[in-house]
C-alpha positions in Angstrom: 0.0 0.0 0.0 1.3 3.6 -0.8 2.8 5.2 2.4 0.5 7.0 4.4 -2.7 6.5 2.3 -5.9 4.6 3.5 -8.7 3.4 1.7 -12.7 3.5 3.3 -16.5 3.7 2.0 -17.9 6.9 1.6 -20.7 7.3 3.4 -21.5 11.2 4.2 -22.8 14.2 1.7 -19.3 15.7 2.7 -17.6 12.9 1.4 -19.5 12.9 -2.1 -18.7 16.2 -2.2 -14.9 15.9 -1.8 -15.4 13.2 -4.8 -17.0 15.7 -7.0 -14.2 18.0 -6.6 -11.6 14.9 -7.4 -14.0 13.9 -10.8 -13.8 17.8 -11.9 -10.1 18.2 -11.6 -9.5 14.6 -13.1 -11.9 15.1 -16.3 -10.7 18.9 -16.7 -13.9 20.7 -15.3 -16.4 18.6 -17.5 -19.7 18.9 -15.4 -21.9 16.6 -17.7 -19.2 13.7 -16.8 -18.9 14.6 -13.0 -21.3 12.1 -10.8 -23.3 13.9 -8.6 -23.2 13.2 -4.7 -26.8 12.0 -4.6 -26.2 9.4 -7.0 -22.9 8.1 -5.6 -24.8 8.4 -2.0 -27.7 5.9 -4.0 -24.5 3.8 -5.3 -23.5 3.3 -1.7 -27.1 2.9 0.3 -28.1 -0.1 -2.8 -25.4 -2.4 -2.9 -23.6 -0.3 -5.3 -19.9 1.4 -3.8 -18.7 4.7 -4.0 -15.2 4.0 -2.1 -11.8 6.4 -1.7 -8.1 6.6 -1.0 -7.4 8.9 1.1 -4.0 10.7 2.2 -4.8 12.1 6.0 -7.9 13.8 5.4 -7.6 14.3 1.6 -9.3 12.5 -1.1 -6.6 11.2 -3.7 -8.6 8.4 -5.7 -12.2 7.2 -5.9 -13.9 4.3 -7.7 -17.5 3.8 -7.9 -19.9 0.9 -8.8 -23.4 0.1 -9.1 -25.3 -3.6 -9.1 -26.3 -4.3 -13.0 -27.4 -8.0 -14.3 -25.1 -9.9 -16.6 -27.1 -10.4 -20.3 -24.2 -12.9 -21.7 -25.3 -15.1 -18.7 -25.4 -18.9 -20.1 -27.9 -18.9 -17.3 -30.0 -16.2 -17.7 -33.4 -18.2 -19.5 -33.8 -19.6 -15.8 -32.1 -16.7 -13.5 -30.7 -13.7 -14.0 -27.0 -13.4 -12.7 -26.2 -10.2 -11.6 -22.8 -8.4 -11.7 -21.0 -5.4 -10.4 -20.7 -2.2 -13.0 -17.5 -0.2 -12.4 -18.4 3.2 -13.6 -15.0 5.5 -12.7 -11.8 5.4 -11.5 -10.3 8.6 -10.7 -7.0 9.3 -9.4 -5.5 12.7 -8.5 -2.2 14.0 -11.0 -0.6 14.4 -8.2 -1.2 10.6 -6.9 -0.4 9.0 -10.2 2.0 6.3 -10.6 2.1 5.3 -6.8 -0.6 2.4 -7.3 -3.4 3.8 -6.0 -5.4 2.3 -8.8 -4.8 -1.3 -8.5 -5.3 -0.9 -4.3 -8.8 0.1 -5.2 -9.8 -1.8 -7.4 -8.6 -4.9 -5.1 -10.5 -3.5 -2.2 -13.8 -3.2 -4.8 -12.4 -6.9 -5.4 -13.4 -8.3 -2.2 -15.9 -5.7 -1.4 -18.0 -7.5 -4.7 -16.6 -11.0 -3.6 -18.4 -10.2 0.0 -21.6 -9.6 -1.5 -21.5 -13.1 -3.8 -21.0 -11.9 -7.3 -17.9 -13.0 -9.2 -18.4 -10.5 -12.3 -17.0 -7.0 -12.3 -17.1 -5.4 -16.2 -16.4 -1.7 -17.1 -15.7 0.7 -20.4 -11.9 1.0 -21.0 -10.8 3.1 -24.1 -8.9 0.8 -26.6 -6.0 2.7 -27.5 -4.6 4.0 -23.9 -1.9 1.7 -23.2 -1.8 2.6 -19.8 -5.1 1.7 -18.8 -4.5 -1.6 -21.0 -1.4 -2.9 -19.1 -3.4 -2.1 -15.2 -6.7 -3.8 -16.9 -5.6 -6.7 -19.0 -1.7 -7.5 -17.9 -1.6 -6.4 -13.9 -5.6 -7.1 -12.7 -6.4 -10.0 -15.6 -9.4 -8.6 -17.4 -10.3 -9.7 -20.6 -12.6 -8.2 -23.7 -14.9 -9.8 -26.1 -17.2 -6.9 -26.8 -16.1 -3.6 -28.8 -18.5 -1.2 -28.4 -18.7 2.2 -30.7 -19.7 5.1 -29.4 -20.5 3.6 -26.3 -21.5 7.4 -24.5 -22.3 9.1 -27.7 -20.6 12.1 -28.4 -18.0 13.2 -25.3 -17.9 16.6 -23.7 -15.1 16.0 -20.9 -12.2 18.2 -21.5 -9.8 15.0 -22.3 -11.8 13.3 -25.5 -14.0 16.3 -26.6 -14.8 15.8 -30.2 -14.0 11.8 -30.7 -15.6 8.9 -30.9 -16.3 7.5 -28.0 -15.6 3.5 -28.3 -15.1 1.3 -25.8 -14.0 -2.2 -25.3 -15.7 -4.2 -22.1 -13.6 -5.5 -19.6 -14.7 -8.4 -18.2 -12.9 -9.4 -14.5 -13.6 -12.9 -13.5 -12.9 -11.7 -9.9 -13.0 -15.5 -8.6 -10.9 -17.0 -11.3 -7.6 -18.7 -10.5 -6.6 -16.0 -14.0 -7.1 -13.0 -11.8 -5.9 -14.5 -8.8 -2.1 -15.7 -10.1 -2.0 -11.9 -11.4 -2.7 -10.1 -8.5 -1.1 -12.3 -6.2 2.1 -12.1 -8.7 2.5 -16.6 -8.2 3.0 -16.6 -12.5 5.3 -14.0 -14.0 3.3 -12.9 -17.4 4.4 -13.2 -20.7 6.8 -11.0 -22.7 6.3 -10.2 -26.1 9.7 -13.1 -27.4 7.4 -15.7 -25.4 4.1 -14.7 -27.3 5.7 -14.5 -30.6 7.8 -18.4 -30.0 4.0 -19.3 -29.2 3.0 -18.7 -32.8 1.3 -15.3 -31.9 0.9 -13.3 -35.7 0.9 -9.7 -36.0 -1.8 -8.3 -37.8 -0.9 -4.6 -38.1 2.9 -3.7 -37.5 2.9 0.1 -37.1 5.6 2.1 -38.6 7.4 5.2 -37.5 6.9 8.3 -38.8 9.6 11.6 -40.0 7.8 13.5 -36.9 8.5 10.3 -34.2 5.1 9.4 -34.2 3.8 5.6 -34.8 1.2 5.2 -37.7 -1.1 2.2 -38.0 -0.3 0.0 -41.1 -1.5 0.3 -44.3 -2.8 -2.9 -44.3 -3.3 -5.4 -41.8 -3.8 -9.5 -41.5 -6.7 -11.3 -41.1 -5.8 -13.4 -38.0 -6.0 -17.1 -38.6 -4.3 -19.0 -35.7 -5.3 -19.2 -31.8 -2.8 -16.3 -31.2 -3.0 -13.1 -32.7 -1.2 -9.3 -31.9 -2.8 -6.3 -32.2 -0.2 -2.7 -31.9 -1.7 0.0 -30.4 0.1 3.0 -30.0 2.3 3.3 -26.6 1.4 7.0 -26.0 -1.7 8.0 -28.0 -2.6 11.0 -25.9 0.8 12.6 -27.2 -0.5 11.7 -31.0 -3.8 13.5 -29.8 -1.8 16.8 -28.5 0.4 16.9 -31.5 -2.0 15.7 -34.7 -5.4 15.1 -34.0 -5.9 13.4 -37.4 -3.4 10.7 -36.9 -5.1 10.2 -34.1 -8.5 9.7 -35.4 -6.7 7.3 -38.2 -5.6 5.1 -35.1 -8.7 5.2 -33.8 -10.9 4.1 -37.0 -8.2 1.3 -37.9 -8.0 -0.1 -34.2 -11.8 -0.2 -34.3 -11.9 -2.0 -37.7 -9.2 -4.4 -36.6 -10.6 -5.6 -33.2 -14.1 -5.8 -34.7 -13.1 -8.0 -37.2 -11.5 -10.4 -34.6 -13.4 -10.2 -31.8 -16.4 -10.9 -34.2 -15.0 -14.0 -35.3 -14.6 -15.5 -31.7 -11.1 -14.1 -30.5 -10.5 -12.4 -26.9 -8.7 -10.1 -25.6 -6.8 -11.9 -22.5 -3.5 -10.2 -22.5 -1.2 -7.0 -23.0 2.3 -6.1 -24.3 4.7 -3.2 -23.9 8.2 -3.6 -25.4 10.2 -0.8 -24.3 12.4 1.4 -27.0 14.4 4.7 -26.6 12.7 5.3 -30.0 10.2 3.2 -30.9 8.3 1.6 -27.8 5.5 -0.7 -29.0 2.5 -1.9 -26.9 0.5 -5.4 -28.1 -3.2 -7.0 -27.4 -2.9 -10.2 -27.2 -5.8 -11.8 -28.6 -7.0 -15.4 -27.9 -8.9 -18.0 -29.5 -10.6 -21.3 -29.1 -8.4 -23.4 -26.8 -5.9 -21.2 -26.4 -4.8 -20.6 -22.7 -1.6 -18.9 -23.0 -1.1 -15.1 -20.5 
């Protein structure tokens, strides 16, 4: 745990206060994309969470959640099976980088496991390798859904003006997968392993004049159990510097995990290979038997 923070439920209309102020600095001022205190106070009084780090008395990082019902249940023409929906994680610049994420979303972990549910899914946007390697590599999420324009059209002060897609993560929070991960008993993959493994790359990015990646020209239909998908390793620095490579990233990463995920592959892993010039970050996409991250 990072030194001298605490994590609790918030309870009081002065703590969903001090979370609106977190969600307004994080999403640069947006107030359509801010959740109100009421509705994280109804999070917390129905089985939903609305839960913070805090250092001393000041509120570093929140997450909240709500109850919602599983539709890809196998089970759900006799039950419904309900899961957990995790609708933000926030975490103060100045708290970045010192874990805070991954300490609550392990205390929403076995908050959700208390309460008998073993699903946890949330929105992550596809091309930010950061929130890639804590989703997929550290917690053990996977994706099988691509969703476009999953809010519409965004008004936050971040992603103002794109489209807003959106794979599903899907966290199997009672899964030996998720538990070797957090608990660090298998050391994951590196990119050498995947590729000995028979993994194919589908769209190899290139480098441009200006330093910045751009997607392929044409990519490969993926035809074994293993397949790669590049992503850029810093797509928010494409954003600030040329807004239409970064709309060409984001069409041709939508076309490409469409196509596979469509066709029965997964998402169950992620990749970063580290380069003074050229870092590269991977999906590593999964199909039928394979069991490999």
């Amino acid at each position: 745990m990072s030194s001298g923070v605490s994590i609790r439920m918030l309870e009081t209309p002065l703590d969903m206060a001090r979370a609106e102020e977190l969600q307004s600095l994080v999403w640069a001022e947006s107030e359509p994309d801010v959740v109100p205190a009421h509705v994280m106070l109804a999070f917390a009084r129905n089985g939903g969470l609305a839960m913070a780090a805090f250092d001393g008395q000041r509120l570093v990082a929140l997450v909240l959640g709500f109850l919602g019902t599983d539709s890809n249940s196998p089970e759900r023409i006799a039950m419904t099976r309900l899961k957990h929906c995790s609708h933000q994680l926030a975490v103060h610049p100045d708290y970045r980088d010192r874990g805070l994420g991954m300490m609550l979303k392990r205390a929403q972990r076995a908050v959700v496991i208390d309460q008998g549910i073993r699903l946890i899914t949330w929105m992550c946007d596809p091309l930010l390798s950061r929130s890639a390697h804590l989703n997929i590599r550290r917690l053990g999420g996977v994706c099988g859904v691509y969703i476009r324009e999953a809010y519409g059209e965004t008004r936050d002060g971040l992603t103002a003006g794109e489209p807003s897609d959106r794979l599903q993560v899907d966290w199997w929070i009672t899964s030996r997968r998720v538990a070797t991960r957090l608990e660090g008993e298998r050391r994951p993959l590196d990119l050498a392993s995947f590729l000995a493994a028979g993994a194919q790359e589908l769209n190899p990015a290139t480098l441009g004049a200006d330093g910045l990646p751009r997607p392929a020209a044409s990519t490969l239909e993926p035809v074994g159990n293993l397949a790669l998908v590049e992503i850029p390793s810093d797509y928010l620095e494409i954003r600030r510097k040329d807004r239409d490579l970064a709309l060409a990233w984001r069409r041709h990463t939508r076309q490409i995990l469409e196509q596979a995920l469509d066709r029965g592959y997964i998402v169950t892993d992620f990749v970063h290979l580290r380069g003074d010039r050229h870092p590269r970050s991977y999906y590593l996409l999964s199909h039928g038997e394979a069991t490999v991250g």
